[in-house]
C-alpha positions as CSV (number, residue, x, y, z in Angstrom):
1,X,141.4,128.5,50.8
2,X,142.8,125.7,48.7
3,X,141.7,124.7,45.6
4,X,141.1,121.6,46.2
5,X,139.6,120.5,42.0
6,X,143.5,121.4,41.4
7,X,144.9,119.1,43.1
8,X,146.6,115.9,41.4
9,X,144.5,113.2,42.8
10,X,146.9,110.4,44.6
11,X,146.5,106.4,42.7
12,X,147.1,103.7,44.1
13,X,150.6,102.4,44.3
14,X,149.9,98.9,44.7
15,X,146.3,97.8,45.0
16,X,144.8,93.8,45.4
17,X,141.0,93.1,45.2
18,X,139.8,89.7,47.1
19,X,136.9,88.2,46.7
20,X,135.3,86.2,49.7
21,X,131.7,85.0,48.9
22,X,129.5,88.8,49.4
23,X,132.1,90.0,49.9
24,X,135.0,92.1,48.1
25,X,138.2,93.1,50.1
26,X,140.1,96.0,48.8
27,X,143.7,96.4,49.4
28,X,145.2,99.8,48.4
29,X,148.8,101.1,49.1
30,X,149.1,104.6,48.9
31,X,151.3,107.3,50.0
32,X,150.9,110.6,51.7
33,X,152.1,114.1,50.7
34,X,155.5,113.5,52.9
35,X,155.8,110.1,51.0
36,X,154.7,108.2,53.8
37,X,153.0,104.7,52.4
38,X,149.9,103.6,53.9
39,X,147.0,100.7,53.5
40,X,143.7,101.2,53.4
41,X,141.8,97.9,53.7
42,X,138.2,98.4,52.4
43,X,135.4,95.5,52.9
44,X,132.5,96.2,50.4
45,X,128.9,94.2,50.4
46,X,126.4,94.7,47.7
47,X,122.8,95.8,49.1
48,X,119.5,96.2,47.8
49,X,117.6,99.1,49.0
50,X,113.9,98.1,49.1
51,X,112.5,101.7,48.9
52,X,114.3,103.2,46.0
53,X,114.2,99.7,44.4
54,X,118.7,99.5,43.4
55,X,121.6,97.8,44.2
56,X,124.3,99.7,46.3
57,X,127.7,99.4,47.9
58,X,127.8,99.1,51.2
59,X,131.9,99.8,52.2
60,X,133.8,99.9,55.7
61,X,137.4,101.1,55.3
62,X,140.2,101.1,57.4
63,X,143.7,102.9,57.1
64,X,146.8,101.3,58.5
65,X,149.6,103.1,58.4
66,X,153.4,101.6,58.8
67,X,154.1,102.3,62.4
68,X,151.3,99.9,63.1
69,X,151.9,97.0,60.7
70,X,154.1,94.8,63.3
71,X,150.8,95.1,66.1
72,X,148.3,94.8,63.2
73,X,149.6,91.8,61.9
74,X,150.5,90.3,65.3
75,X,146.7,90.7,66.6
76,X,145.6,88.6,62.9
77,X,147.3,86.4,63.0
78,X,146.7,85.3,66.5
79,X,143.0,85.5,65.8
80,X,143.6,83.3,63.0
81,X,145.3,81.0,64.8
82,X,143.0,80.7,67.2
83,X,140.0,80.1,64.8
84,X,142.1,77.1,63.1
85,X,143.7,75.7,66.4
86,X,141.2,76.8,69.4
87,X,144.8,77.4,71.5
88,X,145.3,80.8,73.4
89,X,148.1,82.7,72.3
90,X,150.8,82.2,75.3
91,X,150.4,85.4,76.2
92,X,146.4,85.6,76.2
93,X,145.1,88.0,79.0
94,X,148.4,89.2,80.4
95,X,149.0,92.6,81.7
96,X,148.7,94.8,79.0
97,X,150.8,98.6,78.7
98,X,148.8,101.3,80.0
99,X,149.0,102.8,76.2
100,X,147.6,99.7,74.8
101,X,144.5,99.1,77.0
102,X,141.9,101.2,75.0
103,X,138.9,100.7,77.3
104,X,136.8,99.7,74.3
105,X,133.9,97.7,74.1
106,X,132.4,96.2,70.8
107,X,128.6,96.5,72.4
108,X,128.7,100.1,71.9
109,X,129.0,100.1,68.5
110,X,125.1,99.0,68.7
111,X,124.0,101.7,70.9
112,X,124.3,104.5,68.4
């Protein structure tokens, strides 16, 4: 078994810290053992917990790794778009490749 304590922990190549109102968006490039870079996009929300009486760090992170950037940032931006224009992308609710259609439905997140 490794020993994982003996390991060089891997920094951040890059890193950019937003922050939006309650919230604080963490963007980190780092790279893999291989030398792969990634990005891990982490939102952070301060909370108070009412029965041990403190503040804490509520954080959702992502990773996003290269092969994915083109899709990623296609799929933001046309979100975007559509929050500042209210126009469908062109291509809104075309046929989709098999490999693409997930099957995924945000409602489920709440039935956990």
């Amino acid at each position: 078994m490794e020993d994982f304590d003996r390991q060089p922990r891997r920094e951040e190549l890059f890193s950019r810290a937003v922050r939006a109102g309650k919230r604080t968006y963490f963007f980190d490039v780092k790279s893999t053992r291989g030398e792969d870079q990634y990005l891990t996009i982490t939102e952070s929300k301060r909370r108070f917990d009412a029965d041990q009486g403190k503040f804490f760090y509520e954080k959702h992170k992502i990773f996003l790794y290269r092969e994915d950037f083109e899709k990623f940032i296609k799929g933001l931006t046309e979100c975007v778009d559509f929050i500042e224009t209210g126009k469908l992308p062109d291509d809104y609710g075309s046929e989709k490749e098999p490999s693409e259609n997930i099957g995924f439905d945000f409602e489920d997140l709440d039935k956990s």
